[in-house]
C-alpha positions as a Markdown table, in Angstrom:
| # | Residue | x | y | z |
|---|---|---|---|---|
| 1 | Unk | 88.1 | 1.1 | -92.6 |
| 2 | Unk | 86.1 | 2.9 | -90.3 |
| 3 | Unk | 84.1 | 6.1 | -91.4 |
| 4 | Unk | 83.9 | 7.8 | -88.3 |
| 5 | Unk | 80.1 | 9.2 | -88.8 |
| 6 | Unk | 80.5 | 11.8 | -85.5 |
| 7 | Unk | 82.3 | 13.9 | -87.4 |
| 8 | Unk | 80.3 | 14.3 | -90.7 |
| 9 | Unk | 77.4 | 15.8 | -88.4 |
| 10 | Unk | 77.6 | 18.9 | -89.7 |
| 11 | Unk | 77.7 | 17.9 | -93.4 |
| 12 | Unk | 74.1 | 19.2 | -94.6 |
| 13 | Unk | 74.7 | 19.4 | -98.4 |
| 14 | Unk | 76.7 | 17.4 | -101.2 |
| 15 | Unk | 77.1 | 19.5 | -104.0 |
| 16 | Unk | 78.7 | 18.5 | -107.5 |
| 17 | Unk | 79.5 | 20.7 | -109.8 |
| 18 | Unk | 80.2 | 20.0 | -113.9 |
| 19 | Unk | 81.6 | 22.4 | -116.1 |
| 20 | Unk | 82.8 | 22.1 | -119.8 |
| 21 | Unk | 85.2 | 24.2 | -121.3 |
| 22 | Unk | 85.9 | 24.6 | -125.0 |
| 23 | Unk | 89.5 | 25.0 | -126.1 |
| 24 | Unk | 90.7 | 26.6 | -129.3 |
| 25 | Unk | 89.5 | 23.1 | -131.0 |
| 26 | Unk | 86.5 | 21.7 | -131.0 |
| 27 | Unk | 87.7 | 19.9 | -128.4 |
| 28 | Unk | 85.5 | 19.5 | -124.8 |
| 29 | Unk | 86.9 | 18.8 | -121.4 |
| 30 | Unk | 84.3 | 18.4 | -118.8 |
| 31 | Unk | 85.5 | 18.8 | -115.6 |
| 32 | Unk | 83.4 | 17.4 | -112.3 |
| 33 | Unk | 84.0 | 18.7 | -108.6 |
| 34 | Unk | 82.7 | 17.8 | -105.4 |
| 35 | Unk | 81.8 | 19.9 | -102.0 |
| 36 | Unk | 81.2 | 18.9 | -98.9 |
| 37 | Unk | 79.0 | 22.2 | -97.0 |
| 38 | Unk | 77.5 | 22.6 | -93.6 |
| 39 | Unk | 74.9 | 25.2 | -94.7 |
| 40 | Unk | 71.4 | 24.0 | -94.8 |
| 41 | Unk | 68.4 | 24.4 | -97.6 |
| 42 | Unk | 70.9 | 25.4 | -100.4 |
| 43 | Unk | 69.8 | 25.8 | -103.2 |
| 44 | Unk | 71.2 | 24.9 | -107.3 |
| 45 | Unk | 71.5 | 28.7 | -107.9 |
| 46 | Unk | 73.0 | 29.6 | -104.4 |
| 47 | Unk | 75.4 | 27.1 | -104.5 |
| 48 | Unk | 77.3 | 27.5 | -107.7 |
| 49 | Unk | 77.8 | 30.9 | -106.9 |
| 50 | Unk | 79.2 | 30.1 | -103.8 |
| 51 | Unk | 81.7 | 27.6 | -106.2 |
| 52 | Unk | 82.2 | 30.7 | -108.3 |
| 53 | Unk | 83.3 | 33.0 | -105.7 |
| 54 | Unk | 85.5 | 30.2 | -104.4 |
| 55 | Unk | 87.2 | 29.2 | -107.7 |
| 56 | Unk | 87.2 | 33.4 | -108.6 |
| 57 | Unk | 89.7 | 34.1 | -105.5 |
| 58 | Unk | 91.8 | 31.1 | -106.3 |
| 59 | Unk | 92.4 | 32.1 | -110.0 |
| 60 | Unk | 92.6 | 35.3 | -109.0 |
| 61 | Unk | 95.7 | 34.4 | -106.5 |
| 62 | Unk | 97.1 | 32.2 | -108.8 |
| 63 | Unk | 97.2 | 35.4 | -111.3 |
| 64 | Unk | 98.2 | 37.4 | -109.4 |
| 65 | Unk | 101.3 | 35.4 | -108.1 |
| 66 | Unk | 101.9 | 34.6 | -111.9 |
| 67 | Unk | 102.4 | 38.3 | -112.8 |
| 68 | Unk | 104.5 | 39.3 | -109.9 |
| 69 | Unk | 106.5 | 36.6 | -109.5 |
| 70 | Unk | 106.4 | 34.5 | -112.7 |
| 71 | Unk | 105.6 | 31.8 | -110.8 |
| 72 | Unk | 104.6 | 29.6 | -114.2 |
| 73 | Unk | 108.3 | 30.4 | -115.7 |
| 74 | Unk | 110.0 | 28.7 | -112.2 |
| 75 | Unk | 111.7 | 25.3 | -113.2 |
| 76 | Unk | 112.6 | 24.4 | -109.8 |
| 77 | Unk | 111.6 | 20.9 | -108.9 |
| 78 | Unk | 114.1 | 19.6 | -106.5 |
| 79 | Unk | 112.7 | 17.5 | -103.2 |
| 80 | Unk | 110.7 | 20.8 | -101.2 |
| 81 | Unk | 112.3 | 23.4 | -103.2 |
| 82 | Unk | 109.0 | 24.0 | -105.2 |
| 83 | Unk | 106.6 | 24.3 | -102.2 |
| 84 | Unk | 108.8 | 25.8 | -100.3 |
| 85 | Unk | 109.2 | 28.6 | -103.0 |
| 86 | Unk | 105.2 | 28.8 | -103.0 |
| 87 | Unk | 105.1 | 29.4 | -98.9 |
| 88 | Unk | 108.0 | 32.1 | -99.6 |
| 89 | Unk | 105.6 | 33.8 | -102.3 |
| 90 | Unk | 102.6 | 33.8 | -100.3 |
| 91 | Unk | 104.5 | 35.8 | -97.9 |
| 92 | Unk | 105.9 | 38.1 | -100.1 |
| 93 | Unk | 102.8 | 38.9 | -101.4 |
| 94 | Unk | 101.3 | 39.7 | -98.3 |
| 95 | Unk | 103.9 | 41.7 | -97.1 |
| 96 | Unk | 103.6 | 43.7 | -100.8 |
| 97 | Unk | 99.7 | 43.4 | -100.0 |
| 98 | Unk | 100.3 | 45.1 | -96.3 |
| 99 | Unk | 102.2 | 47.9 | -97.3 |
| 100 | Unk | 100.7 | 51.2 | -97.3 |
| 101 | Unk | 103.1 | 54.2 | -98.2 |
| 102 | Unk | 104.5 | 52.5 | -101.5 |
| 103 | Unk | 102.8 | 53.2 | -104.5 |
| 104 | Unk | 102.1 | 50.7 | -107.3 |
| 105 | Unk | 100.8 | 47.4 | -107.7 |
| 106 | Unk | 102.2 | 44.7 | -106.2 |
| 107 | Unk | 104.5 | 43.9 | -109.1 |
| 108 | Unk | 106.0 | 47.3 | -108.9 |
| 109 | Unk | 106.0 | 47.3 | -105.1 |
| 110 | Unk | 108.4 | 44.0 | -105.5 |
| 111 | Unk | 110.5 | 46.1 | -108.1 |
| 112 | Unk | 111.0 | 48.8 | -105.9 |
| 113 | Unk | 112.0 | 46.8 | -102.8 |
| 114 | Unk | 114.5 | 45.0 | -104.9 |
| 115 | Unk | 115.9 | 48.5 | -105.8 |
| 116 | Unk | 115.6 | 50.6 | -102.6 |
| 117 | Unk | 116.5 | 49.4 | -99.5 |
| 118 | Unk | 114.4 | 52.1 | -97.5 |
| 119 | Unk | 111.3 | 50.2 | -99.5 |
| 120 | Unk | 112.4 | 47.0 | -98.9 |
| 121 | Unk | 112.4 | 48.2 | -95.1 |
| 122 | Unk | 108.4 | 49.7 | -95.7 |
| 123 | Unk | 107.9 | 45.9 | -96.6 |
| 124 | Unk | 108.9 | 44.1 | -94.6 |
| 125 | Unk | 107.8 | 46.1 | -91.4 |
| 126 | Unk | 104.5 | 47.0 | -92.5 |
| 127 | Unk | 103.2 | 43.5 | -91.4 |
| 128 | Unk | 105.1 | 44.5 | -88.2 |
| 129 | Unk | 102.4 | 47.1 | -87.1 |
């Protein structure tokens, strides 16, 4: 297997990152990940923050996508159905994201399209502009 070194040049830093988490037991899971950066001299401190912000917009999302659309509760597993359901989502909330002249969050902009067909309209054009 070849490792094709010209294009790793811009790798500068490894970094590996180890957290434990404590569940309701006394239980410990320790969880390692890896990262592969291109930014050079970086620090311990500078570097888990940068993991932090990373991991903080990914839960974030994933929160976000569970409260509007109850993404945990879906029980569809069939061939592409459940990534294609996630690609349909991410739309959705950015169309609900884009939208300007509807009030709410984005769980009651997604109520109100359902309801009101001048909203849905708002929606789905607002990404248009």
């Amino acid at each position: 297997m070849r490792s094709h070194p010209e294009k790793w040049t811009a790798v500068k830093t490894l970094i590996r990152v180890t957290t434990e988490r404590r569940g309701a037991s006394t239980q410990v899971e320790a969880h390692t990940r890896r990262y592969i950066s291109s930014l050079d001299r970086l620090d311990a401190a500078k570097a888990l923050a940068i993991t932090r912000k990373y991991w903080g917009v990914e839960n974030k999302l994933h929160w976000l996508l569970d409260v509007a659309f109850r993404e945990d509760e879906s029980r569809v597993y069939a061939a592409n159905a459940a990534e294609n359901l996630v690609v349909i989502r991410h739309m959705a909330l950015n169309f609900l994201r884009s939208v300007k002249n509807v009030d709410g969050g984005i769980r009651s902009r997604r109520n109100a399209a359902g309801w009101d067909d001048s909203v849905r309209e708002r929606v789905l054009c607002a990404s248009l502009k």
